[in-house]
HTML snippet that shows the backbone in 3Dmol.js (N, CA, C, O; Angstrom):
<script src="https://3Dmol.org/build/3Dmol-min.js"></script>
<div id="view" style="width:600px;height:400px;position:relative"></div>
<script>
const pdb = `
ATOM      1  N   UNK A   1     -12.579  34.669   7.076  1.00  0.00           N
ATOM      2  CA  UNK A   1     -12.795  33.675   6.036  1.00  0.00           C
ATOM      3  C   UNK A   1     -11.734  33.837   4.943  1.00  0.00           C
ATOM      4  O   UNK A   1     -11.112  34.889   4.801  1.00  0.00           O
ATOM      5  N   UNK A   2     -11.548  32.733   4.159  1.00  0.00           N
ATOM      6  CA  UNK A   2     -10.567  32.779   3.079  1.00  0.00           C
ATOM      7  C   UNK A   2     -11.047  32.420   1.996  1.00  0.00           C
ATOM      8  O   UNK A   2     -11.579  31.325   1.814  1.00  0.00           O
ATOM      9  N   UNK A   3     -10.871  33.572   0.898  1.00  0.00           N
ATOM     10  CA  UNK A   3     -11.251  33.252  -0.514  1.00  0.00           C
ATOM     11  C   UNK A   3     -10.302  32.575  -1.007  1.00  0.00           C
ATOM     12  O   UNK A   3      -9.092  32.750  -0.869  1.00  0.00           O
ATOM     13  N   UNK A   4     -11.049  31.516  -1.796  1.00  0.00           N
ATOM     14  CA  UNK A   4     -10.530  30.396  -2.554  1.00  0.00           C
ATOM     15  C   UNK A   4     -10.992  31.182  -4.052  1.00  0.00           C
ATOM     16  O   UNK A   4     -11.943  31.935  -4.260  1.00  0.00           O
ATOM     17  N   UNK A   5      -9.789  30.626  -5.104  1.00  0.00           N
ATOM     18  CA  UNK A   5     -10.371  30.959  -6.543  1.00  0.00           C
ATOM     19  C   UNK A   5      -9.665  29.848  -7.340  1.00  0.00           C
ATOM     20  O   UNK A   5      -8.512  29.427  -7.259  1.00  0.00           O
ATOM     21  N   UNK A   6     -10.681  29.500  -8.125  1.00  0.00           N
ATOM     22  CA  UNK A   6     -10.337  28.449  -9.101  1.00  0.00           C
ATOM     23  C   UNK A   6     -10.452  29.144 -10.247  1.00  0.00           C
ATOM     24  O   UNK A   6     -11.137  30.156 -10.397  1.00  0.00           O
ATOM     25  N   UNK A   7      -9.787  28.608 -11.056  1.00  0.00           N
ATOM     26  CA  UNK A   7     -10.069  28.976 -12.971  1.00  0.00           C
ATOM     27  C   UNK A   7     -10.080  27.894 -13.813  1.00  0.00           C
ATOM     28  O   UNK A   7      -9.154  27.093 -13.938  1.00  0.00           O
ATOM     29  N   UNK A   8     -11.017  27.875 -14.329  1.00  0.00           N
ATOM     30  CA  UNK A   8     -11.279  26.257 -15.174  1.00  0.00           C
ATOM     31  C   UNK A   8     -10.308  26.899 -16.279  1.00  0.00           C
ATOM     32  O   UNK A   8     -10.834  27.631 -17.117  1.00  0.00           O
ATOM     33  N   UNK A   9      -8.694  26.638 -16.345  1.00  0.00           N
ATOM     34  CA  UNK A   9      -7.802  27.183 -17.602  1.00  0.00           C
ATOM     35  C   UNK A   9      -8.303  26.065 -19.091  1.00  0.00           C
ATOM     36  O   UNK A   9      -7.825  26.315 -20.197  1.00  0.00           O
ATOM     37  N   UNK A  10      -8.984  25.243 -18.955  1.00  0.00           N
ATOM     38  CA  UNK A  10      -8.970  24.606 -20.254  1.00  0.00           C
ATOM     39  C   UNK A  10     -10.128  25.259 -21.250  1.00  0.00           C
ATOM     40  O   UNK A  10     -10.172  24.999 -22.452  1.00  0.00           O
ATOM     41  N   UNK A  11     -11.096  26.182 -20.547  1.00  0.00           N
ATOM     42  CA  UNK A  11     -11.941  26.906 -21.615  1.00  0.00           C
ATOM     43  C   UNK A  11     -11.538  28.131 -21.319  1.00  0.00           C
ATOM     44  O   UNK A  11     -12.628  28.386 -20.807  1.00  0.00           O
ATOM     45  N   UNK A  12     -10.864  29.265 -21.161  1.00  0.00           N
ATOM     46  CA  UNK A  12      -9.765  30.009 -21.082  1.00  0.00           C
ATOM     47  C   UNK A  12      -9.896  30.685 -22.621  1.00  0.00           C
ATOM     48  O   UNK A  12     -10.016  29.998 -23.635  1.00  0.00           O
ATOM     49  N   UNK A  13      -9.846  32.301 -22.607  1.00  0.00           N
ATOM     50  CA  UNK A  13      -9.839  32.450 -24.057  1.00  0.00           C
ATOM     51  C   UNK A  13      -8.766  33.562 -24.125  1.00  0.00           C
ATOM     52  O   UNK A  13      -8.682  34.226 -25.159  1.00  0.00           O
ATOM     53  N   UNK A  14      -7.980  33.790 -23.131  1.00  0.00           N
ATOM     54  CA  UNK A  14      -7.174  34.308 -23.269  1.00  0.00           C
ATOM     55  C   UNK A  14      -7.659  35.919 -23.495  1.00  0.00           C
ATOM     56  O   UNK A  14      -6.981  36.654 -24.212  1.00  0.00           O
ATOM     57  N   UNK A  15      -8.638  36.308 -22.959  1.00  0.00           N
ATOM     58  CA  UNK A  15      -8.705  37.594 -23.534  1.00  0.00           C
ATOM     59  C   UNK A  15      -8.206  38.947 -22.702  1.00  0.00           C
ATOM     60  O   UNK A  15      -8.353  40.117 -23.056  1.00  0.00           O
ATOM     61  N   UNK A  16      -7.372  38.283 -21.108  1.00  0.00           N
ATOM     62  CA  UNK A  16      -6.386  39.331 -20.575  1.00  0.00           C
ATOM     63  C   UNK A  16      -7.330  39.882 -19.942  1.00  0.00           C
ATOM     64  O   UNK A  16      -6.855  40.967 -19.605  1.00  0.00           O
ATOM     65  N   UNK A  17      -8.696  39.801 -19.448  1.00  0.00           N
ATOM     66  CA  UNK A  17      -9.783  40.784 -18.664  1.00  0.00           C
ATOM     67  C   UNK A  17      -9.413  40.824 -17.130  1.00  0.00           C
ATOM     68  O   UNK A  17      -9.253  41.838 -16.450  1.00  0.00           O
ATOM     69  N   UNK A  18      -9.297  39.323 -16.670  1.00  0.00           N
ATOM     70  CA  UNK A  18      -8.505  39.311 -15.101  1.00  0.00           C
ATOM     71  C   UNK A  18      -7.424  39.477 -14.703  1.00  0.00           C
ATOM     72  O   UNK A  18      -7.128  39.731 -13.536  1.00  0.00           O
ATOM     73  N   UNK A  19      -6.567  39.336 -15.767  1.00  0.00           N
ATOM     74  CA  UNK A  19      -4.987  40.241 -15.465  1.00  0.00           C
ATOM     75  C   UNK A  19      -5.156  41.897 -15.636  1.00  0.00           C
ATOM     76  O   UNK A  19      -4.598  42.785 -14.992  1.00  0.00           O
ATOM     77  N   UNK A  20      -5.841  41.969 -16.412  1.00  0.00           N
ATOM     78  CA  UNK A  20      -5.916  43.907 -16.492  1.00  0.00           C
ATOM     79  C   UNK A  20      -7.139  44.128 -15.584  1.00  0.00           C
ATOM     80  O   UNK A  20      -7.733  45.152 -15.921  1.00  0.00           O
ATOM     81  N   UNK A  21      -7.603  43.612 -14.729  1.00  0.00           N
ATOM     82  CA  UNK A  21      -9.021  43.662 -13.929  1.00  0.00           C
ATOM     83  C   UNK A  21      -8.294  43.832 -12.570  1.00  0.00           C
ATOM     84  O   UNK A  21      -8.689  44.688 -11.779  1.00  0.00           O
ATOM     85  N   UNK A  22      -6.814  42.710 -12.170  1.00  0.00           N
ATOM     86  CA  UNK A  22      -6.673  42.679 -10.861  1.00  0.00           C
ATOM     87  C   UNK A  22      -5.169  41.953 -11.147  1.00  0.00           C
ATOM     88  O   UNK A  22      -4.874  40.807 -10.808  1.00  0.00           O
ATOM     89  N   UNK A  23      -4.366  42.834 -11.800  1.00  0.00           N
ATOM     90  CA  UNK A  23      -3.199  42.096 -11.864  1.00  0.00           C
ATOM     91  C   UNK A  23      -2.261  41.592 -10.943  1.00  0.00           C
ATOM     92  O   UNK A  23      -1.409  40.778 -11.299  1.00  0.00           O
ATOM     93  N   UNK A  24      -2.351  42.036  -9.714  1.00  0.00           N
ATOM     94  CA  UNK A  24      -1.709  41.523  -8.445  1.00  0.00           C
ATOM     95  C   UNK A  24      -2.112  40.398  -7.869  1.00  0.00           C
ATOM     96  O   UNK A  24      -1.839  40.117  -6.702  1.00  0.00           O
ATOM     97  N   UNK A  25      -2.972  39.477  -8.849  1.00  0.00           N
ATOM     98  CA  UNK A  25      -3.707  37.993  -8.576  1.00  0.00           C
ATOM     99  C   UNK A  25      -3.782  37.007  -9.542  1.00  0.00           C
ATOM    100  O   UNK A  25      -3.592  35.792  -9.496  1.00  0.00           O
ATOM    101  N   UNK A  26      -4.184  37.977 -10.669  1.00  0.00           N
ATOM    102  CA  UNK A  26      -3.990  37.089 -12.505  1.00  0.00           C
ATOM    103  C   UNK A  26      -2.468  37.455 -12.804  1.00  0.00           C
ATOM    104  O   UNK A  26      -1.578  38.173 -12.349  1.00  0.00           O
ATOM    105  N   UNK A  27      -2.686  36.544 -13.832  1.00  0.00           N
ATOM    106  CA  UNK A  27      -1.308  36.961 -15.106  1.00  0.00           C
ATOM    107  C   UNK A  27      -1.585  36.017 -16.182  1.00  0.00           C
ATOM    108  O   UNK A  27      -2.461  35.168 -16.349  1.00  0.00           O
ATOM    109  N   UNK A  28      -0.470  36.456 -16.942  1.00  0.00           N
ATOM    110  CA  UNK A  28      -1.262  35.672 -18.515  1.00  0.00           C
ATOM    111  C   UNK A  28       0.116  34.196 -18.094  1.00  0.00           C
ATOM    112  O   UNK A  28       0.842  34.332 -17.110  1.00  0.00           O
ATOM    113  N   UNK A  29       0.177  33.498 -18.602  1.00  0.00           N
ATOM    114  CA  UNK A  29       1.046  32.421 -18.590  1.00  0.00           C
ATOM    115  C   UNK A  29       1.704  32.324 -19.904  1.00  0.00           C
ATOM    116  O   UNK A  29       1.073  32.214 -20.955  1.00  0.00           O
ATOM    117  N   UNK A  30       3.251  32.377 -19.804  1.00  0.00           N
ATOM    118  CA  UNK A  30       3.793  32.734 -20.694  1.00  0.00           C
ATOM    119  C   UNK A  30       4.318  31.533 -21.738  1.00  0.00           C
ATOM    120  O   UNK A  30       5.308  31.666 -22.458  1.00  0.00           O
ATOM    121  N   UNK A  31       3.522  30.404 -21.690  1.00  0.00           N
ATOM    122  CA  UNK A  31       3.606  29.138 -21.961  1.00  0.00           C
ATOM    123  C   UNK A  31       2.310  28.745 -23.347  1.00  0.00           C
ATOM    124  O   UNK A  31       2.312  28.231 -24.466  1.00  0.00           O
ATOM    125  N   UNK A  32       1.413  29.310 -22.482  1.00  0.00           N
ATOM    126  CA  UNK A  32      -0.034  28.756 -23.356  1.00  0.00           C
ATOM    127  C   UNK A  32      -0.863  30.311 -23.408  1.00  0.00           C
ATOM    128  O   UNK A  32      -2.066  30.262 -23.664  1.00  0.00           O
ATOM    129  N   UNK A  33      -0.432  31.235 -23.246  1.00  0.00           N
ATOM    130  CA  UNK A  33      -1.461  32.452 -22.939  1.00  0.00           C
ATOM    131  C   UNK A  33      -2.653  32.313 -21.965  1.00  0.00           C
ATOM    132  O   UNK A  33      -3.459  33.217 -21.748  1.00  0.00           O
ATOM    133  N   UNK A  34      -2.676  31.325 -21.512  1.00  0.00           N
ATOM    134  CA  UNK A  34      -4.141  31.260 -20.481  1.00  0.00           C
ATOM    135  C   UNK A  34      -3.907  32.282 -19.072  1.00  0.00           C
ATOM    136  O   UNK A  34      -2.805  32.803 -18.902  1.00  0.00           O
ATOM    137  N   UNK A  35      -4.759  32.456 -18.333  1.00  0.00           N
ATOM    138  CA  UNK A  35      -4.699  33.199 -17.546  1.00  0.00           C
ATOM    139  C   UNK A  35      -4.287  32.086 -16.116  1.00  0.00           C
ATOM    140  O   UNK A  35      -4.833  30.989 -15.991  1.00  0.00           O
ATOM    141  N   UNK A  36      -3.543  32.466 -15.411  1.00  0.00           N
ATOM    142  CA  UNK A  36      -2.847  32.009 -13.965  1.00  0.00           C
ATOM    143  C   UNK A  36      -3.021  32.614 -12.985  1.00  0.00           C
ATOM    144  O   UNK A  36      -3.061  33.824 -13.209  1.00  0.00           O
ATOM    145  N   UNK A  37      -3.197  32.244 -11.575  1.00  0.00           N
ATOM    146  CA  UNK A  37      -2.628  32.754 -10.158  1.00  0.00           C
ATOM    147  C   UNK A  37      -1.218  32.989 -10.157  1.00  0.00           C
ATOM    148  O   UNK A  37      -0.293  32.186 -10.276  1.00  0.00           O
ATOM    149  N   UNK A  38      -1.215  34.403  -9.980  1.00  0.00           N
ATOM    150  CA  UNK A  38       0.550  34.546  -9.818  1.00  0.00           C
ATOM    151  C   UNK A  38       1.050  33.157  -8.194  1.00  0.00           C
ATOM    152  O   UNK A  38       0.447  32.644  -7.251  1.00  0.00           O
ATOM    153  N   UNK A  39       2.607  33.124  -8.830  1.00  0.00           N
ATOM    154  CA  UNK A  39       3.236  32.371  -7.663  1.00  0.00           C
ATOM    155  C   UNK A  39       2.936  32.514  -6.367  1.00  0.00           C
ATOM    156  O   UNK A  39       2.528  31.600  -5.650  1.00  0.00           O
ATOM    157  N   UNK A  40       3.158  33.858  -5.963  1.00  0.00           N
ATOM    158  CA  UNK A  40       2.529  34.273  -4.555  1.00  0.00           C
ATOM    159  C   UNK A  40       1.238  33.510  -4.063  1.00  0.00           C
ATOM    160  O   UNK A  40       1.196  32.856  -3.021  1.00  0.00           O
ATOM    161  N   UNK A  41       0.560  33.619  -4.633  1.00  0.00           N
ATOM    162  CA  UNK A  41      -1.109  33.063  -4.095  1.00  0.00           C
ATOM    163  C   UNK A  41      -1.342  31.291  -4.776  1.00  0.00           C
ATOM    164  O   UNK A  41      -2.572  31.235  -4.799  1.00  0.00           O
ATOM    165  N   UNK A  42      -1.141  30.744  -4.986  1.00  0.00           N
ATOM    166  CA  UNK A  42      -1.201  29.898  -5.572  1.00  0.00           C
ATOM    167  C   UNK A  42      -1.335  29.049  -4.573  1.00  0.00           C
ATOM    168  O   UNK A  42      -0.701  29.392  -3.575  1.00  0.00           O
ATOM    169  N   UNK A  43      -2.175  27.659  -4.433  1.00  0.00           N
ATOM    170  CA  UNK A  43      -2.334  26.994  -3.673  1.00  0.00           C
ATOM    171  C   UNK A  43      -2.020  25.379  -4.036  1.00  0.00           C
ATOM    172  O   UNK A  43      -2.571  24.579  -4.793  1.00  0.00           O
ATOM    173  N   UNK A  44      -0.520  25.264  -2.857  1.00  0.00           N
ATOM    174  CA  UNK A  44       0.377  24.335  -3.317  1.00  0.00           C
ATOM    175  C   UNK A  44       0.673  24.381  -4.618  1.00  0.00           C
ATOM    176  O   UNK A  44       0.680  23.269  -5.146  1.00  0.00           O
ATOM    177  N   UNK A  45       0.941  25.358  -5.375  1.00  0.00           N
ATOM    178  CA  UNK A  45       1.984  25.040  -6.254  1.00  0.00           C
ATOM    179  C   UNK A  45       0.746  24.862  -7.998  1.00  0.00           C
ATOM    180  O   UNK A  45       1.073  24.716  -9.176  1.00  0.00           O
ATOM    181  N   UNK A  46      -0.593  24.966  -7.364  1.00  0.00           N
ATOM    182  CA  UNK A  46      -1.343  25.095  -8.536  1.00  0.00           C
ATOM    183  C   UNK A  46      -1.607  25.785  -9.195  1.00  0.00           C
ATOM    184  O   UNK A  46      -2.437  26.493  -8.624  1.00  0.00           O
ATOM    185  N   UNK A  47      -1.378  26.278 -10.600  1.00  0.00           N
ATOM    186  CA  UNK A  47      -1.678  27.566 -11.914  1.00  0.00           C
ATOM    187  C   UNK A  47      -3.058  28.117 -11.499  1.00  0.00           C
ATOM    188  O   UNK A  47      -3.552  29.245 -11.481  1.00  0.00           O
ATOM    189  N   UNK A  48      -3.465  26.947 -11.190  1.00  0.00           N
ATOM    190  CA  UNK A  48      -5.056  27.360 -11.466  1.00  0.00           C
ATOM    191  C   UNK A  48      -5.863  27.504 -10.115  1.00  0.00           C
ATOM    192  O   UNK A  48      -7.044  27.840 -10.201  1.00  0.00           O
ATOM    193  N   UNK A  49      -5.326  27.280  -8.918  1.00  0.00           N
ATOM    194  CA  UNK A  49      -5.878  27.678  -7.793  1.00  0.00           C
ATOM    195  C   UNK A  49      -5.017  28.656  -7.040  1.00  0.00           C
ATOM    196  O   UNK A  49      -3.813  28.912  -6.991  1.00  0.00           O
ATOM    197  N   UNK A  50      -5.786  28.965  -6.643  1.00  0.00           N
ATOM    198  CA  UNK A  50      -4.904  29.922  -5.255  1.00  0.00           C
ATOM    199  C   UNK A  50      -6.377  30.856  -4.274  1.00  0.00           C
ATOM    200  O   UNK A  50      -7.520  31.006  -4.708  1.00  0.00           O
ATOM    201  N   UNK A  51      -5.819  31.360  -2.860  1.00  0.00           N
ATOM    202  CA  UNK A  51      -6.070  32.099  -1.916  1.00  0.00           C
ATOM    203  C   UNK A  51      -6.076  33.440  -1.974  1.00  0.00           C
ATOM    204  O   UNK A  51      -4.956  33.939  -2.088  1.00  0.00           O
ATOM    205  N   UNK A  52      -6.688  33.936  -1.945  1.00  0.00           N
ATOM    206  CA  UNK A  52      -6.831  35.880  -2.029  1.00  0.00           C
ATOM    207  C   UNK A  52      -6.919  36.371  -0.960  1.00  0.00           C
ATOM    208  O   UNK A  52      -7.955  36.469  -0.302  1.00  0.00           O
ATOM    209  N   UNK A  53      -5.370  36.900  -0.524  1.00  0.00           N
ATOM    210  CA  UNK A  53      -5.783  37.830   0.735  1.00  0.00           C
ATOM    211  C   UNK A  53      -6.915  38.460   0.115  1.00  0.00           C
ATOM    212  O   UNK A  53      -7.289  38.622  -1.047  1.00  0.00           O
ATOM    213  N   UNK A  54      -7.582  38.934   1.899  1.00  0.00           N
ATOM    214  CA  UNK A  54      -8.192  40.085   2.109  1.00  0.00           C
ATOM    215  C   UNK A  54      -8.767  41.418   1.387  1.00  0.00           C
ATOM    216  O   UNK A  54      -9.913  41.614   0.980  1.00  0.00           O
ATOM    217  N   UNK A  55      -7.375  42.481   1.336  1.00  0.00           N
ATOM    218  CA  UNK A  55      -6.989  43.182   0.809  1.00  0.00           C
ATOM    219  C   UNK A  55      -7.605  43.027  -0.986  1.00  0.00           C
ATOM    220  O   UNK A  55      -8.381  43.918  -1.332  1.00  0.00           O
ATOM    221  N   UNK A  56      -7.356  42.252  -1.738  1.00  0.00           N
ATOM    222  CA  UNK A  56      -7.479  41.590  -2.590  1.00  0.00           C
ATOM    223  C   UNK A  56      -8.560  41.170  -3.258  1.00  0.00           C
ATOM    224  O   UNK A  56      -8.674  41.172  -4.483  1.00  0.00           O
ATOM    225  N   UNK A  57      -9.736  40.639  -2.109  1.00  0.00           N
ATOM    226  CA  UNK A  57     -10.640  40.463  -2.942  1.00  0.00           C
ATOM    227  C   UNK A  57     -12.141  41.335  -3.332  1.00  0.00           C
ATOM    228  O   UNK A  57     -13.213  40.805  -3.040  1.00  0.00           O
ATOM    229  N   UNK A  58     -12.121  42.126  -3.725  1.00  0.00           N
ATOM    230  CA  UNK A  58     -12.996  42.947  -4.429  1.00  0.00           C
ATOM    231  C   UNK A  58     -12.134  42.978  -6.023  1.00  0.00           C
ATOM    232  O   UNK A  58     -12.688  43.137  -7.110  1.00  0.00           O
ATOM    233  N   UNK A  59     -10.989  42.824  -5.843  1.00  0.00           N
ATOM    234  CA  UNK A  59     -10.388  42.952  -7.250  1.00  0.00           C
ATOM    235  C   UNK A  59     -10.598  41.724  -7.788  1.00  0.00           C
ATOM    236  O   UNK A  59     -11.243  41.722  -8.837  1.00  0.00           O
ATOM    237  N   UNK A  60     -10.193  40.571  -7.317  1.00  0.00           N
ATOM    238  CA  UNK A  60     -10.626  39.053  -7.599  1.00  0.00           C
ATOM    239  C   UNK A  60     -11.889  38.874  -8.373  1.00  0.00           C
ATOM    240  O   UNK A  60     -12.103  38.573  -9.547  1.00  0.00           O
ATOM    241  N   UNK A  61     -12.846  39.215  -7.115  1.00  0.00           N
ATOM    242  CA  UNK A  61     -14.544  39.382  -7.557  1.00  0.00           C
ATOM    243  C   UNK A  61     -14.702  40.169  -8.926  1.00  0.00           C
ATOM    244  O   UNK A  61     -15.397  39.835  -9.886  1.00  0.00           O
ATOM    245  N   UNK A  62     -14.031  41.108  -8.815  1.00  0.00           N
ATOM    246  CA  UNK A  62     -14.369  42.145 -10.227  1.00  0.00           C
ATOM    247  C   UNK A  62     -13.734  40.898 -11.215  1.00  0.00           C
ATOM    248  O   UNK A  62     -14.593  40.045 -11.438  1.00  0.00           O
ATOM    249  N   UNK A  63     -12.545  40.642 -11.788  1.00  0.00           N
ATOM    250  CA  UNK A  63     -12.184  40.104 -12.080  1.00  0.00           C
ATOM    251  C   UNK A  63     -12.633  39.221 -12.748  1.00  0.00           C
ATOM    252  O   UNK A  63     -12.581  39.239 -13.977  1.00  0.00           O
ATOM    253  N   UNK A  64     -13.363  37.916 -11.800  1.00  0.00           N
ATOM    254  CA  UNK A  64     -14.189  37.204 -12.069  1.00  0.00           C
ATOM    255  C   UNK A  64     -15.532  37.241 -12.715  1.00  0.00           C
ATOM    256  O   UNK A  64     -16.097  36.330 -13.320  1.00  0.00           O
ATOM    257  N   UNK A  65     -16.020  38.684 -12.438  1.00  0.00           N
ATOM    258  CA  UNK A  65     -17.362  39.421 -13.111  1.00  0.00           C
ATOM    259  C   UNK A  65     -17.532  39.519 -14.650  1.00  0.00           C
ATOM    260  O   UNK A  65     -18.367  39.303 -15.528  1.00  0.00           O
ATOM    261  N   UNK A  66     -15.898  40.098 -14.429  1.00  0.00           N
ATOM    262  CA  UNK A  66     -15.984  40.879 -16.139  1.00  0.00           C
ATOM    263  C   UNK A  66     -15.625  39.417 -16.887  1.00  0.00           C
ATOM    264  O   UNK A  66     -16.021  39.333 -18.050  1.00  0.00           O
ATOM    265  N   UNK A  67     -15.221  38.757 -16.572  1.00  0.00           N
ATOM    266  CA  UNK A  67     -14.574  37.575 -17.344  1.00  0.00           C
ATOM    267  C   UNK A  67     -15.925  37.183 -18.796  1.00  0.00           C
ATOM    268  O   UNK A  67     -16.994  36.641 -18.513  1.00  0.00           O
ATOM    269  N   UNK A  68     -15.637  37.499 -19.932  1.00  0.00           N
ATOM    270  CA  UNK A  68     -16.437  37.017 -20.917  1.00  0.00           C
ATOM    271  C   UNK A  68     -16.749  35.015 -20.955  1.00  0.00           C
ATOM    272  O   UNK A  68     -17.851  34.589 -21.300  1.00  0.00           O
ATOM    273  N   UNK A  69     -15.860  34.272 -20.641  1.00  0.00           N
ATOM    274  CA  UNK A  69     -16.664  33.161 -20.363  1.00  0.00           C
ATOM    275  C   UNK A  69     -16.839  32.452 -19.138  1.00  0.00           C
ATOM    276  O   UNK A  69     -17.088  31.246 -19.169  1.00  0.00           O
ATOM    277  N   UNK A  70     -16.709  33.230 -17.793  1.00  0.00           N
ATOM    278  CA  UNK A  70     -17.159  33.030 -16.382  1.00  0.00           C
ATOM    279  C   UNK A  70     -16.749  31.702 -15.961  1.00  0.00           C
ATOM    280  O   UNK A  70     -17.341  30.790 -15.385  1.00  0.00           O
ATOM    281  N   UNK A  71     -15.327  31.879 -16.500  1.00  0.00           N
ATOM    282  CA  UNK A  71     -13.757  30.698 -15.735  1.00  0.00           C
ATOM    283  C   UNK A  71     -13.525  30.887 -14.516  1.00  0.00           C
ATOM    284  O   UNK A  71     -13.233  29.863 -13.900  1.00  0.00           O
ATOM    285  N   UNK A  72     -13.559  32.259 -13.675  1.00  0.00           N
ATOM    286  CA  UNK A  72     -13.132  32.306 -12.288  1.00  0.00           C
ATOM    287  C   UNK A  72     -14.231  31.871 -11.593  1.00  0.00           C
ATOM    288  O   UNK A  72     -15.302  32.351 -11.963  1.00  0.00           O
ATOM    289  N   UNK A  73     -14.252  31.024 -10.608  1.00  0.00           N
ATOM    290  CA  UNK A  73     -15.294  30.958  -9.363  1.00  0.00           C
ATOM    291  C   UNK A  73     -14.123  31.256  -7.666  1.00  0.00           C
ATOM    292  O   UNK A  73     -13.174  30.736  -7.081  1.00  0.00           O
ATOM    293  N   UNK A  74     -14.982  32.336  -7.564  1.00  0.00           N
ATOM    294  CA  UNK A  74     -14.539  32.768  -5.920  1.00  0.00           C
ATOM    295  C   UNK A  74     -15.728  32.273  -4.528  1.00  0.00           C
ATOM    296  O   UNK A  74     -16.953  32.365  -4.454  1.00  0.00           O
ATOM    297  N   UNK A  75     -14.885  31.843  -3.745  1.00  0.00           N
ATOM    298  CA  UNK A  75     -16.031  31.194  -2.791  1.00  0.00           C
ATOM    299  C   UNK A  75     -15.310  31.689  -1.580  1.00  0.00           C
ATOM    300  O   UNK A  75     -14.126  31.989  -1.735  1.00  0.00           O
ATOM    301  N   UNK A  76     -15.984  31.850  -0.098  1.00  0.00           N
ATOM    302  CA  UNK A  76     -15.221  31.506   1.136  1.00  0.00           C
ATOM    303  C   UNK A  76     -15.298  30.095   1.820  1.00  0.00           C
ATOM    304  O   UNK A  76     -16.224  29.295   1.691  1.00  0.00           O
ATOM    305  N   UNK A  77     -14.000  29.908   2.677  1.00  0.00           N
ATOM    306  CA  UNK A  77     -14.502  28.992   3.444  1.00  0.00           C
ATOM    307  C   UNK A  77     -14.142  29.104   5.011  1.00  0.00           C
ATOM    308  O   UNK A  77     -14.580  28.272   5.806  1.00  0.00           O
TER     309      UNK A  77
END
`;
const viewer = $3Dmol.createViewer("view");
viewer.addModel(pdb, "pdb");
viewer.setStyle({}, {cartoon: {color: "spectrum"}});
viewer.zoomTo();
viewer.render();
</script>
């Protein structure tokens, strides 16, 4: 199965929890401070979506846990 992750970036508070949670998936965006899918994972070319290897997602999930306003949603399909 393949994890999908979205981030609703428009309520976004910038507080850096999923980049320091699982930085090989987040990053801050050096534009608006919101949090991004690095280039690598990104799906077609979207900030705000992307695919999580394998490997990857328990850090994703954490990620998404700690998040103070619960922007990440991880699903399979």
């Amino acid at each position: 199965m393949i994890m999908k992750v979205t981030i609703e970036r428009t309520i976004c508070v910038s507080c850096g929890s999923c980049w320091e949670t699982c930085p090989g998936f987040f990053e801050e965006n050096p534009d608006d401070s919101f949090s991004q899918v690095i280039e690598k994972f990104r799906s077609a070319g979207n900030i705000a979506k992307g695919t999580a290897p394998e490997d990857m997602e328990a850090c994703v999930t954490d990620a998404a846990d700690v998040c103070p306003v619960q922007i990440i949603t991880v699903g399979h399909t």
